[in-house]
C-alpha positions as CSV (number, residue, x, y, z in Angstrom):
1,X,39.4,-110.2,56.7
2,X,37.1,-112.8,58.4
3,X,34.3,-111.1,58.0
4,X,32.3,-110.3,54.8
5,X,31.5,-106.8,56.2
6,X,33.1,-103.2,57.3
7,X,31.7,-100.1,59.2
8,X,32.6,-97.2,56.7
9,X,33.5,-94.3,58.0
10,X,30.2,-91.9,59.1
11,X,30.6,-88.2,59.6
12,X,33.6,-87.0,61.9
13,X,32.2,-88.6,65.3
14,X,30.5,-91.1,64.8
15,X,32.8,-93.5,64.3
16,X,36.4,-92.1,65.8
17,X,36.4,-94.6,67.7
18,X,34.6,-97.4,67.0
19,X,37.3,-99.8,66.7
20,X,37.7,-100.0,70.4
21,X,34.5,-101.8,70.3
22,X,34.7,-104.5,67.0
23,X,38.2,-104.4,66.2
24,X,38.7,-107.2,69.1
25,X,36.0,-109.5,67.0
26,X,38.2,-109.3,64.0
27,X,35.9,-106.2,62.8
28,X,37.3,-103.6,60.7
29,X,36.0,-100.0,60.8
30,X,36.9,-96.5,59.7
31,X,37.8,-93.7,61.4
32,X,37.5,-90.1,60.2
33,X,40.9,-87.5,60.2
34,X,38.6,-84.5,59.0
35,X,38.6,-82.9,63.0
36,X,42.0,-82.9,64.7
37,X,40.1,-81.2,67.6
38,X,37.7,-84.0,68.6
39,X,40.5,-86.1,67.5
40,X,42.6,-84.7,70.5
41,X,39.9,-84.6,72.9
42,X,39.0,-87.9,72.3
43,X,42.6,-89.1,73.1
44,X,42.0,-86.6,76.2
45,X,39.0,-88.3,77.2
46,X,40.9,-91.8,77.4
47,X,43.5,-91.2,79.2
48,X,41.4,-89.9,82.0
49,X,39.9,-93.1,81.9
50,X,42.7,-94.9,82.0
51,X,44.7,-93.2,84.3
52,X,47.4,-92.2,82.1
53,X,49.3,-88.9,81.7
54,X,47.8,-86.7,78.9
55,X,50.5,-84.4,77.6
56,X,48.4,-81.6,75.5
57,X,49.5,-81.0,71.7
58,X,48.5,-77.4,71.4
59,X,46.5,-76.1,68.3
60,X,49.8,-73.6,68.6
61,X,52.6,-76.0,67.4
62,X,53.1,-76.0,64.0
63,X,52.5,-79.8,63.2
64,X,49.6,-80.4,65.8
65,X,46.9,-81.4,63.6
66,X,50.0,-84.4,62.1
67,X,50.8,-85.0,65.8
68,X,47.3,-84.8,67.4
69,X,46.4,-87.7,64.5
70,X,49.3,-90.2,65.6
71,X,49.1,-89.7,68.7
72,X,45.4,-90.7,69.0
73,X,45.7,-93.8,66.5
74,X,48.6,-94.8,68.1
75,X,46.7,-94.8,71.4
76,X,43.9,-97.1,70.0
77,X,46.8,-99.5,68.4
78,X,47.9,-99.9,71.6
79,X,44.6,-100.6,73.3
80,X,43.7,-103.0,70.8
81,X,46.3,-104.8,71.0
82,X,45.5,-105.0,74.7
83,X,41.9,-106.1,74.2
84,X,43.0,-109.2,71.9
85,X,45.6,-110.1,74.4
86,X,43.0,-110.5,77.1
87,X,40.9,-111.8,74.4
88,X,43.0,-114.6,73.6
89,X,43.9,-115.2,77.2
90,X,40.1,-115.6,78.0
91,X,38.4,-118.8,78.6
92,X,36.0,-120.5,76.2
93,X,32.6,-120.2,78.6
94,X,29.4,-118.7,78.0
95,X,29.9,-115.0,77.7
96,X,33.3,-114.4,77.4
97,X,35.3,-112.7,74.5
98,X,37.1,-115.3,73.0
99,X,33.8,-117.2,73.1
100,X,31.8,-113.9,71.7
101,X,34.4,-113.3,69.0
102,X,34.2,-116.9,67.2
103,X,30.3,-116.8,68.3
104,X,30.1,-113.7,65.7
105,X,32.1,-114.9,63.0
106,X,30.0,-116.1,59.5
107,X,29.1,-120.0,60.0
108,X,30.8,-120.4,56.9
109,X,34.3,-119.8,57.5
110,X,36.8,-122.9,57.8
111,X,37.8,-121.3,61.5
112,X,34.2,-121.7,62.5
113,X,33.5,-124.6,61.8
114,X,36.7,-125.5,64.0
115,X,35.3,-123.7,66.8
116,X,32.5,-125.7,66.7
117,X,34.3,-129.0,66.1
118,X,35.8,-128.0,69.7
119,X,32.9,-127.3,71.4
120,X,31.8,-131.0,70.6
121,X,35.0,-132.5,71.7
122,X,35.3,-134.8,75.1
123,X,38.8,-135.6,75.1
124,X,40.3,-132.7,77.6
125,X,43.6,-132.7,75.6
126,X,42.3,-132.8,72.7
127,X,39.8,-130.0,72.9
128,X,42.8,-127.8,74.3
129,X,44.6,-128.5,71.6
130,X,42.1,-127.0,69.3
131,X,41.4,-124.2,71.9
132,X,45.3,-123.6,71.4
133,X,44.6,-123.3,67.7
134,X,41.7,-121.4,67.9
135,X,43.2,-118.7,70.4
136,X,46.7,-118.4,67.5
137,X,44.0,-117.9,64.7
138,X,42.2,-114.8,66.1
139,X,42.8,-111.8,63.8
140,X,41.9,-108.7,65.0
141,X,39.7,-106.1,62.5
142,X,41.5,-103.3,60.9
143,X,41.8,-99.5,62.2
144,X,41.2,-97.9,59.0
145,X,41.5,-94.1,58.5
146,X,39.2,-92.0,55.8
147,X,40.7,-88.4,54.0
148,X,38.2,-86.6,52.1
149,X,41.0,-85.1,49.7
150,X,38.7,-82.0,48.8
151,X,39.3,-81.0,52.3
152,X,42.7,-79.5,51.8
153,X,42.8,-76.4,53.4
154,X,45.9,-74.1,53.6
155,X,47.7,-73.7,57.3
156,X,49.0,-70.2,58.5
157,X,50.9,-69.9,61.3
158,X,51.7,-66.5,63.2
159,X,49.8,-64.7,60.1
160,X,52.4,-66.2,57.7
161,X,51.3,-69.3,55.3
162,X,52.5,-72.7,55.8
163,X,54.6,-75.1,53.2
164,X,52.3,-77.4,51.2
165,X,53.4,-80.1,53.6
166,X,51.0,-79.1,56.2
167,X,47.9,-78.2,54.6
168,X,44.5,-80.4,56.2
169,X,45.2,-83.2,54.2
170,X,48.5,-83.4,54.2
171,X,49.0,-83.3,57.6
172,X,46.7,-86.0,58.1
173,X,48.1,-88.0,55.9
174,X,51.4,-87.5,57.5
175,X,50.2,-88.1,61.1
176,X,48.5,-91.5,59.8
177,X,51.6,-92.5,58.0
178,X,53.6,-91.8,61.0
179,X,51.1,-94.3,63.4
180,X,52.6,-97.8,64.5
181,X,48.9,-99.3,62.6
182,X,49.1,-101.7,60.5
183,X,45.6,-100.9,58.5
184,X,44.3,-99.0,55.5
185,X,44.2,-95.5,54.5
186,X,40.6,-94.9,52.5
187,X,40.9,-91.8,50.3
188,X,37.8,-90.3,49.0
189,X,36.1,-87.1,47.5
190,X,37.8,-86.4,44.5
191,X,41.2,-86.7,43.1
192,X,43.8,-84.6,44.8
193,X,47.8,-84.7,43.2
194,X,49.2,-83.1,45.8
195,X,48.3,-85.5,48.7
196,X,48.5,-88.9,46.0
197,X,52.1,-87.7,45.3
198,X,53.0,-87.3,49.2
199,X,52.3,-91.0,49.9
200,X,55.6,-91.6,48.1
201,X,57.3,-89.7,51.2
202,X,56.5,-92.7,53.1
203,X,57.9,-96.1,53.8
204,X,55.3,-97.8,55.2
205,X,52.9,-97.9,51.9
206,X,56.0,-99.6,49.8
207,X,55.8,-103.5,50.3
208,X,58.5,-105.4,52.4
209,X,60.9,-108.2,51.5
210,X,57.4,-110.5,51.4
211,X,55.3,-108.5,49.6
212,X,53.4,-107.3,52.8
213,X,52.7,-103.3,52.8
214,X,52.1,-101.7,56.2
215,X,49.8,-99.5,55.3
216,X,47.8,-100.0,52.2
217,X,46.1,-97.0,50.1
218,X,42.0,-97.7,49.5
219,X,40.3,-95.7,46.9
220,X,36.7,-95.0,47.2
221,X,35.6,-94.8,43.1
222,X,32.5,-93.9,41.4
223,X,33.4,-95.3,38.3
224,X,35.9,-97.8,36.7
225,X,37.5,-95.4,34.9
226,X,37.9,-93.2,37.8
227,X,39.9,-96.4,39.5
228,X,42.2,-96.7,36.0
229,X,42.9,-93.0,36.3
230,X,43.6,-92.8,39.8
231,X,45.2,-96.4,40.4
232,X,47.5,-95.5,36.8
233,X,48.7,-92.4,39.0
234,X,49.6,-94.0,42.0
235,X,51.0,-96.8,40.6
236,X,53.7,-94.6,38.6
237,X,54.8,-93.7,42.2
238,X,55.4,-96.8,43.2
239,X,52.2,-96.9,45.5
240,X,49.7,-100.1,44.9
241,X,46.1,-99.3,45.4
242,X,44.9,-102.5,47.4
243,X,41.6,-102.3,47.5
244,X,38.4,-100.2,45.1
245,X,35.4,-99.4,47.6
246,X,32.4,-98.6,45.2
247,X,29.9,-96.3,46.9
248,X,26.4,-96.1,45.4
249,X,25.8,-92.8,44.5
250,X,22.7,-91.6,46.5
251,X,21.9,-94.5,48.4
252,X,24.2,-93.7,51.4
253,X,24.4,-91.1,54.3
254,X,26.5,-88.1,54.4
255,X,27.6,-86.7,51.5
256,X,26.2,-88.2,48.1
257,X,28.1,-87.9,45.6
258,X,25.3,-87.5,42.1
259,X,27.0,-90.1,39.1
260,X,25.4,-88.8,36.6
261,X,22.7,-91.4,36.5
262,X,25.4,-94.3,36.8
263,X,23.8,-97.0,38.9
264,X,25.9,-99.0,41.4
265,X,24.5,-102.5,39.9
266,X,26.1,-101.3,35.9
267,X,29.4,-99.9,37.8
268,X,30.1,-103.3,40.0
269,X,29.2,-105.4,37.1
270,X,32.0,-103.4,35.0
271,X,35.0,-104.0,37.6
272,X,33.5,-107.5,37.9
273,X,34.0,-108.1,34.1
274,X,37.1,-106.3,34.0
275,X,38.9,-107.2,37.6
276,X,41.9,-108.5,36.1
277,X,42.7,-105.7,33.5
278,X,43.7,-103.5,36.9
279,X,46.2,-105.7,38.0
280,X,47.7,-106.6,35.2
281,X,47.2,-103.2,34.2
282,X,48.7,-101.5,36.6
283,X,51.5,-104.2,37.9
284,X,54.3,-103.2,34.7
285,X,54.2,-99.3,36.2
286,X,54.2,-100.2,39.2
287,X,57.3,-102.9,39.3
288,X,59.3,-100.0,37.1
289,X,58.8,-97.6,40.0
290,X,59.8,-99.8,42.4
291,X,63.1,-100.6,40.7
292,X,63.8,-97.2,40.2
293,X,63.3,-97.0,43.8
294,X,65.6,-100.3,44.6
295,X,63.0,-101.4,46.6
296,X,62.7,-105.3,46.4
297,X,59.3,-106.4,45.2
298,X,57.4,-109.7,44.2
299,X,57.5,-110.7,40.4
300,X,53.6,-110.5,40.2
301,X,50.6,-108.2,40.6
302,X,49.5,-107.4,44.3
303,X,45.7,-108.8,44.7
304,X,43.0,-106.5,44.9
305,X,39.7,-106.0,46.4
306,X,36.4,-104.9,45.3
307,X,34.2,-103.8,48.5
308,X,31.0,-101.9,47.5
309,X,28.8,-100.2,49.9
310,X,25.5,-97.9,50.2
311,X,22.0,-99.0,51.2
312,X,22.6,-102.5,51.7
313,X,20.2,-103.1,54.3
314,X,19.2,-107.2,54.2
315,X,21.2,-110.2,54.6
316,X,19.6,-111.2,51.1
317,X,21.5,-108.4,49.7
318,X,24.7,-108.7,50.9
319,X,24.9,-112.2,49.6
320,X,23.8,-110.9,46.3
321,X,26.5,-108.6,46.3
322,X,29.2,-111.6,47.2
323,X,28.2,-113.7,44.7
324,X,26.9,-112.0,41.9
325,X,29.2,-109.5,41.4
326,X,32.1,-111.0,43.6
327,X,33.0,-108.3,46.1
328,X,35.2,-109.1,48.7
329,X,33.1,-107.4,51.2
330,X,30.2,-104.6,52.0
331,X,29.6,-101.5,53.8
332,X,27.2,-101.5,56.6
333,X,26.9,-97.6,57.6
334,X,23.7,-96.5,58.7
335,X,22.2,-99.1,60.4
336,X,25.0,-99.3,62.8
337,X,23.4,-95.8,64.0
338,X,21.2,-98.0,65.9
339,X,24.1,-99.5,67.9
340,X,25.1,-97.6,70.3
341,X,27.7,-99.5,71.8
342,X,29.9,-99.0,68.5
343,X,28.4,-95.9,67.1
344,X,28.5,-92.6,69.1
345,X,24.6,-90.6,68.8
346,X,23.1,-89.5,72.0
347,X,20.3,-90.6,73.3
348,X,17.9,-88.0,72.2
349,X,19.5,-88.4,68.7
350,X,18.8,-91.9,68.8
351,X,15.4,-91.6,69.7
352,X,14.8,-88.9,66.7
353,X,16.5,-91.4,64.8
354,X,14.0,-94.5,66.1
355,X,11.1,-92.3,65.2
356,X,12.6,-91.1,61.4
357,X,10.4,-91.2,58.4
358,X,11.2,-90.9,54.8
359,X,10.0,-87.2,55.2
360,X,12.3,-86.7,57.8
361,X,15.3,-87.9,56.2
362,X,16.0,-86.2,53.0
363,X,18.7,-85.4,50.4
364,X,19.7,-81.4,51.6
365,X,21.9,-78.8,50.6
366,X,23.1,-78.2,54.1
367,X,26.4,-79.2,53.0
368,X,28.8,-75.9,52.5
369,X,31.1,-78.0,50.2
370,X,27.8,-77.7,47.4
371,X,27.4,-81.8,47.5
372,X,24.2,-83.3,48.1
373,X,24.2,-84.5,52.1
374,X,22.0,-86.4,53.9
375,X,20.5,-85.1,56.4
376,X,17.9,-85.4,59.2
377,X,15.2,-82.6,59.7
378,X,14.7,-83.0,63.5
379,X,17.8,-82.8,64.3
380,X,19.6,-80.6,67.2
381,X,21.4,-79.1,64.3
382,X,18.6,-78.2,61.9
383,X,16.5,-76.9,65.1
384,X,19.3,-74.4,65.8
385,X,20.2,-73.7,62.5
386,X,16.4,-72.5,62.4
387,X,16.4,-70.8,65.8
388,X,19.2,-68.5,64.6
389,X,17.8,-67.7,61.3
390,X,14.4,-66.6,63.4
391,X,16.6,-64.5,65.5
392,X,18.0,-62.5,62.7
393,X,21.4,-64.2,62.4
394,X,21.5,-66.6,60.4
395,X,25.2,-68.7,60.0
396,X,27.6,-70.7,62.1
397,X,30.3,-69.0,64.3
398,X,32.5,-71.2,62.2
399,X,34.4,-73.0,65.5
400,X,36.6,-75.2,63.5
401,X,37.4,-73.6,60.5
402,X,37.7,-76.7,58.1
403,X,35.6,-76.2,55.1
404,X,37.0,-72.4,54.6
405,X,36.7,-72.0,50.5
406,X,35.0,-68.8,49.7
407,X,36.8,-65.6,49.0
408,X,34.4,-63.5,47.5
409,X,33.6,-60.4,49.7
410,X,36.5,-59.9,52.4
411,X,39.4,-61.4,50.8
412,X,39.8,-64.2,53.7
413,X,38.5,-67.4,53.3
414,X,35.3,-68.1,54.4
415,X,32.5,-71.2,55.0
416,X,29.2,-71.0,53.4
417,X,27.5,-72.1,56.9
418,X,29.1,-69.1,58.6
419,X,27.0,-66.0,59.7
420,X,30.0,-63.8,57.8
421,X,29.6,-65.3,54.8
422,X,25.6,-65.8,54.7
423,X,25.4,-62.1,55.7
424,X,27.3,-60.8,52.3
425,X,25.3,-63.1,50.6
426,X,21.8,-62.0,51.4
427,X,22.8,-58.1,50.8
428,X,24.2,-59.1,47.2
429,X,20.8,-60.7,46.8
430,X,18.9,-58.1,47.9
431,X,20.6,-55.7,45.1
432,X,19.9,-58.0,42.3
433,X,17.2,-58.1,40.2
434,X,15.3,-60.9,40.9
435,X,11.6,-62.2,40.9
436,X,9.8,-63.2,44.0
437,X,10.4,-66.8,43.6
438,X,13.6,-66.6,42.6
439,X,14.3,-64.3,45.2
440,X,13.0,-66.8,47.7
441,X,15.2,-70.1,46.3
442,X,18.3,-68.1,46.3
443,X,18.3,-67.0,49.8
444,X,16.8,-70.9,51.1
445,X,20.0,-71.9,48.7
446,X,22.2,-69.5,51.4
447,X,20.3,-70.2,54.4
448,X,20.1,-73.9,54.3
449,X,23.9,-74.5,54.7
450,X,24.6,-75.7,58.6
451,X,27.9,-76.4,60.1
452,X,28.5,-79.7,59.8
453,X,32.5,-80.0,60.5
454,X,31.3,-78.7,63.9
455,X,28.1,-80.3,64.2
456,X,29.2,-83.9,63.4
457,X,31.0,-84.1,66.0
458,X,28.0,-83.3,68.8
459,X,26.8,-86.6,69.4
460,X,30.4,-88.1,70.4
461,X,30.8,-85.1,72.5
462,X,27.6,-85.1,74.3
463,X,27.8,-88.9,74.8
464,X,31.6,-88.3,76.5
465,X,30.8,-85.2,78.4
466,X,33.1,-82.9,76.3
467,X,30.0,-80.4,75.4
468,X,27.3,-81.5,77.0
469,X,25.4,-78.3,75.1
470,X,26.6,-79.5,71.3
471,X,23.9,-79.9,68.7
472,X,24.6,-83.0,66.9
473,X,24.1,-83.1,63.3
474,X,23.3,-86.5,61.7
475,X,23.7,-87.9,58.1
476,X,22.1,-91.3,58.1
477,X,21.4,-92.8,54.6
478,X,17.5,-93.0,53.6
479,X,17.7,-97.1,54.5
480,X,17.1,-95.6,58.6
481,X,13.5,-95.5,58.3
482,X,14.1,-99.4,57.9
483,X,14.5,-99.9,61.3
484,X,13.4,-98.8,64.8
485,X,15.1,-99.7,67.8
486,X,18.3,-99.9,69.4
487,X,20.4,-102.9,69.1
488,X,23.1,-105.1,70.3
489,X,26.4,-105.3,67.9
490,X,25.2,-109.4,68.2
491,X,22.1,-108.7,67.1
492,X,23.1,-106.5,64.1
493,X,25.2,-109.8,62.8
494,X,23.0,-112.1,63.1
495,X,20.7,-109.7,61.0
496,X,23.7,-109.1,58.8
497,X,24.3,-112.7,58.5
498,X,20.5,-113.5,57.9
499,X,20.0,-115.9,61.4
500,X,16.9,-112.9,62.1
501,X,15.9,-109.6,60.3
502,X,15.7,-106.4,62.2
503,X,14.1,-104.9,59.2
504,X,10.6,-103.1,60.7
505,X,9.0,-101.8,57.1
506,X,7.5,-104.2,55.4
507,X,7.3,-101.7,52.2
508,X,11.2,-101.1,52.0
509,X,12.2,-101.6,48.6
510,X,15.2,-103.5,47.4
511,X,18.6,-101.4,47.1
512,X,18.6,-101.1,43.8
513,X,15.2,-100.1,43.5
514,X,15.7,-97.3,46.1
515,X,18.8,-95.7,44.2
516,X,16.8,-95.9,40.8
517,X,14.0,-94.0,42.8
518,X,16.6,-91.2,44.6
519,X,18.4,-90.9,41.4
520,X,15.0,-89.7,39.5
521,X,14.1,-87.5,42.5
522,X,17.5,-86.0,42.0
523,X,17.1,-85.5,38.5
524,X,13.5,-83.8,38.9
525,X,15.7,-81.0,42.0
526,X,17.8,-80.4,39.3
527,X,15.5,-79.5,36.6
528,X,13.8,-77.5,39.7
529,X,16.8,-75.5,40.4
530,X,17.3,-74.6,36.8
531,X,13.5,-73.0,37.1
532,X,14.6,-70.5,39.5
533,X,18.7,-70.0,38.0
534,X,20.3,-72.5,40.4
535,X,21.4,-75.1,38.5
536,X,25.4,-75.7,38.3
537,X,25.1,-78.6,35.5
538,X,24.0,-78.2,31.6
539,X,20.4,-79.4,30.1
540,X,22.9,-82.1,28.3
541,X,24.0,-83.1,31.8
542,X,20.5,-84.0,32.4
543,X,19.9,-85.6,29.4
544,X,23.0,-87.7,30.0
545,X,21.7,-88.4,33.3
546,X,18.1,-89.4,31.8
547,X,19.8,-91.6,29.2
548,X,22.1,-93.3,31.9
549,X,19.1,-93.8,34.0
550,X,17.3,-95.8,31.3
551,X,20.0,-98.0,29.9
552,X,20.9,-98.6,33.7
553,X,17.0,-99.9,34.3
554,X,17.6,-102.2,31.3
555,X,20.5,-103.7,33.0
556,X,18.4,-104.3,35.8
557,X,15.4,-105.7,34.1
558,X,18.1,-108.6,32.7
559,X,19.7,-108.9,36.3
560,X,15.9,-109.4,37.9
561,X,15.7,-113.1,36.0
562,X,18.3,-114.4,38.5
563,X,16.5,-113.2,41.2
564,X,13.5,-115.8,42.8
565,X,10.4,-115.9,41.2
566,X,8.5,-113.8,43.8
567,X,11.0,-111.1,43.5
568,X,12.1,-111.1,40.1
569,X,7.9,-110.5,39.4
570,X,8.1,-107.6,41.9
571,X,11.4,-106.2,41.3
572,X,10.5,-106.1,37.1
573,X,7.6,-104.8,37.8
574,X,8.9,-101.7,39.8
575,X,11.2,-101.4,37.2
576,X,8.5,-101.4,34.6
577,X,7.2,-98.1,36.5
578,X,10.2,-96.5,37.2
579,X,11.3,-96.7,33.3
580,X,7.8,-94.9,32.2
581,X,8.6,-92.1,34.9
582,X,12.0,-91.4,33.4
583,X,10.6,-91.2,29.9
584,X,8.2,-88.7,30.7
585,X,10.0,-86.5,32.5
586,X,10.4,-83.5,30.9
587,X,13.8,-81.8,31.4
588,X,13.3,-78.5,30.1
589,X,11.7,-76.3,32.2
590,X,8.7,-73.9,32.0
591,X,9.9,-70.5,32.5
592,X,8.6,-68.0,35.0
C-alpha cells in the first residue's frame, strides 16, 4: 500500500464502485456485498456503457446472489486492470494519469521522490530510463469487499429452505472467494462461526509456495481481545488474519457500534503495546493447521497490520495516528461524501449534505438491526419515512428483504422498518398498560426504524438512472458538518496529506475530543431510555461505561503532553470539562 490512507466501505451504495475511480492511483477502497440487487444492476449499468453483452443472473437461480457477486467484481478486476494498462502506457505531461497518479502519491515515499528526480532530468535517455522505472513501479489500490456477518439471513427456494451454504453471508462469501481479485475481504459486525469456518472451503485465503495469500481475511475489532478471540479461531483453520482495522466506536457514519465507554485512543495504544503477542501468538496454530493441511508455508509469522479509522478529519491527525500509535494506515469515510467523482450521493443529497449541522446529523435508532446509526434528518429517506407515517401507514414495503429477523406475530420473518411488522407492534402497544410518556417513547422506538438496505442504495441509483424516484438514505459520521463543498479527489489529498485544509468550522474539536463528547451523550440516551422501560443494557452496564469513560479521559490527559503547547493547553482543558460532566452524571433515573 502506497498510500497511508483507505476509503472504508460506506452503506451499500456508496461506494460499490468506487474503485473504478482510485484504484488506478494505487487507492484502495471497499466495496459492500450486503445488496446483490444493486450489485447486479450495477454490473447491468456497465456493460451498457461499454457495449458489452449483459447476460442476466436471475434472483430465480439458486446461487444468484454468489454469482451476481463474482460476476460484478470480476467485472471491475478486469476494468482496472484496463485503466492501469493505459495508465502505464500514458505519457508523463501535464494532466495525464500516469502523471496524476505519482502527482497524488505522499511526498514522502522513496517512489516519489524518484518521480521528481525525473522530472529534473535533461539527459533524454536518462529520464526514459527512470520513466521506464517509474511506469514498472505503479501498483494499483486494492478492491476490497466488506460482510457484515450479523447479516446472515436464511435462503428458501421454491418454499423449501436452503443448505447453510447459501445463506446472505455465505453466499457472499462464496461469490467473493470465487472472483479472479487479488484484494482483501473486511469482515465486520460481530463474530459469526459459521461464515469464519467456510473460509477454510477456499484456496485462495491459504498462502502459496511464497508466502503470498490471494485473498487475505481483515477483521474489523473493537477491542484487543476481540482480535485474540477471533484471530485464535481462524488461525486453528489454517486462515491468517492479515490485517486488524480498529473503528472508533461512535465517531463514524453508519452503524456505531457503543464499546462500552472504550475509547479508540486506550484500544490503539493496547495493540500498539502488544503488536507482537498476535503474531507470535497466533503463528504456532496456525503453521499446525497448515501441516495438517500439507499445504507448504513460511517458517515464520505472516506480518500484520493495524489500520484504525473513524472521525479522522485533519492531516494533523492522521499523522498522529502513524506515529504515535504506529498504524499502518487510516480510514477516510465521510468526508469523501463530498467527492463525488468517487462517492455516489446525488446532487440534492449533496447539497443537504453541504448545508448539514450538528442538529441535523444525529446518532438514530432508524436502524432495524437495534444498533445505533447515523443518520441524516433531511434526508429523502427520513422525509418519506415521515410522509407515510402522516398518511396512516407507517413501515417500508420491505423491497429487498435483507435484515428479516423478527418472528413474533405471523410466524415469517419480518424487518422492523416494514409496515407488517410496525403494524403488530403498535396494536400490542395499544393493549398494554402503559403511561402517556411511555406510551409515546415506545411507539417513536417502532416508528423511527426506516429501510435502510433499500434506502442506501438510492443515491447510486438516482445518480445511474436505475430509479430515478429512490429516496436515498445517508449515514455520514458527525465530522460532515466539518466541511461544506464539493471537492476534487486531488483536492481531498492534498487536505489529507496536509499541502491545504478543507476544514470550514473553525470550532471542530479534535477526534478524540468528539468521541469522548458522543460517548457521554450516548450514556445520558441510555439512562433516558431506561426512564421510559427501553433500555436493553443493565445500571452496571452503565456504570461500567461511566468508569471506562473516566479512566479513558485519564489516558488522554497523559497523551495531551505530547501534543504542542497550544493544543495540549486546549485539548487538557476540554478534558478537564468533560471529566467533571461524567462524574456528575447521575445514572439512576427518577422514576415517573
Amino acid at each position: 500500500m502506497l498510500h497511508s490512507f483507505y476509503i472504508p466501505v460506506m452503506g451499500t451504495g456508496f461506494t460499490i464502485d468506487t474503485p473504478l475511480f482510485v484504484a488506478k492511483y494505487g487507492i484502495s477502497s471497499v466495496i459492500s456485498l450486503v445488496d446483490d440487487v444493486l450489485i447486479e444492476q450495477m454490473r447491468k449499468y456497465y456493460c451498457d456503457q461499454l457495449g458489452e453483452t449483459y447476460e442476466a443472473i436471475s434472483a430465480q437461480d439458486i446461487d444468484a446472489r454468489a454469482c451476481r457477486i463474482t460476476a460484478y467484481l470480476n467485472l471491475l478486476d478486469r476494468l482496472i486492470m484496463e485503466q492501469v494498462k493505459k495508465l502505464r502506457a500514458s505519457s508523463f505531461e501535464p494532466g495525464s494519469e500516469i502523471t496524476l497518479y505519482y502527482e497524488l502519491l505522499p511526498d514522502s515515499l522513496p517512489i516519489k521522490k524518484s518521480y521528481y528526480k525525473m522530472l529534473l532530468v535533461d539527459d533524454t535517455a536518462k529520464k526514459k530510463q527512470l520513466q521506464n522505472f517509474l511506469r514498472k513501479a505503479i501498483v494499483s489500490g486494492g478492491v476490497d469487499v466488506n460482510i457484515m456477518a450479523k447479516l446472515d439471513r436464511d435462503r428458501f427456494h421454491d418454499g423449501k429452505k436452503l443448505p447453510s451454504e447459501f445463506s446472505d453471508a455465505l453466499s457472499a462469501l462464496r461469490g467473493y472467494a470465487n472472483s479472479n481479485l487479488t484484494s482483501s475481504i473486511i469482515l465486520s459486525a460481530g463474530f459469526n462461526p459459521s461464515l469464519y469456518g467456510y473460509i477454510a472451503n477456499f484456496d485462495d485465503f491459504y498462502p502459496d509456495a511464497n508466502g503470498n495469500i490471494k485473498k487475505q481475511v481483515v477483521l474489523k475489532v473493537s477491542d484487543y481481545r476481540s482480535a485474540m478471540i477471533q484471530g485464535k479461531y481462524l488461525a486453528k483453520k489454517g486462515i491468517w488474519v492479515s490485517e486488524y482495522r480498529i473503528e472508533s466506536s461512535l465517531n463514524c457514519g453508519g452503524h456505531a457500534f457503543a464499546n462500552g465507554g472504550s475509547l479508540m485512543g486506550v484500544i490503539l495504544e493496547e495493540f500498539k503495546q502488544k503488536r507482537n503477542e498476535l503474531a507470535e501468538g497466533f503463528y504456532p496454530l496456525y503453521s499446525k493447521a497448515l501441516k495438517k493441511k500439507g499445504i507448504q508455508f513460511t517458517q515464520s509469522p505472516q506480518s500484520i497490520r493495524i489500520t484504525a479509522q473513524g472521525g479522522v478529519g485533519t492531516a494533523e491527525e492522521h499523522d498522529f495516528l502513524l506515529n504515535q500509535y504506529g498504524v499502518d494506515a487510516v480510514g477516510w469515510g465521510t468526508p469523501f461524501l463530498f467527492v463525488p467523482e468517487v462517492t455516489n450521493v446525488d446532487n440534492k443529497s449533496l447539497e443537504k449534505l453541504i448545508a448539514a449541522t450538528d442538529e441535523d446529523v444525529y446518532l438514530s435508532n432508524s436502524s432495524p438491526l437495534g444498533v445505533p446509526f447515523w443518520n441524516l434528518r433531511t434526508s429523502a429517506s427520513e422525509e418519506m419515512r415521515q410522509k407515510r407515517i402522516l398518511n396512516g401507514k407507517p413501515g417500508s414495503a420491505c423491497p429487498k428483504q435483507y435484515l428479516l429477523f423478527n418472528e413474533k406475530f405471523t410466524g415469517t420473518q419480518l424487518c422492523r422498518a416494514s409496515h407488517d411488522y410496525q403494524k403488530a407492534e403498535l396494536l400490542k402497544l395499544k393493549k398494554e398498560k402503559l403511561s402517556r410518556m411511555q406510551f409515546d417513547a415506545k411507539v417513536e422506538e417502532v416508528l423511527c426504524k426506516s429501510c435502510i438496505c433499500h434506502d442506501l442504495a438510492g443515491g447510486v441509483a438516482i445518480k445511474y438512472g436505475i430509479d430515478p424516484n429512490a429516496s436515498p438514505a445517508i449515514c455520514p459520521g458527525p465530522n460532515i458538518v466539518n466541511f461544506s463543498k464539493a471537492i476534487h479527489l486531488e483536492e481531498m489529498l492534498e487536505h489529507i496529506y496536509g499541502k491545504i485544509s478543507l476544514i470550514t468550522n473553525s470550532t471542530r474539536p479534535h477526534m478524540f475530543i468528539k468521541e469522548v463528547k458522543l460517548n457521554i451523550d450516548h450514556l445520558k440516551n441510555e439512562v433516558r431510555k431506561s426512564l421510559f422501560g427501553l433500555l436493553t443494557g443493565s445500571q452496571q452496564k452503565m456504570q461500567e461505561t461511566k468508569e471506562n469513560l473516566l479512566s479513558g479521559i485519564e489516558y488522554y490527559q497523559q497523551l495531551s503532553k505530547s501534543f504542542m503547547e497550544e493544543q495540549c493547553d486546549s485539548f487538557a482543558k476540554q478534558l478537564k470539562n468533560l471529566r467533571e460532566e461524567i462524574e456528575q452524571m447521575k445514572l439512576v433515573p427518577l422514576t415517573i
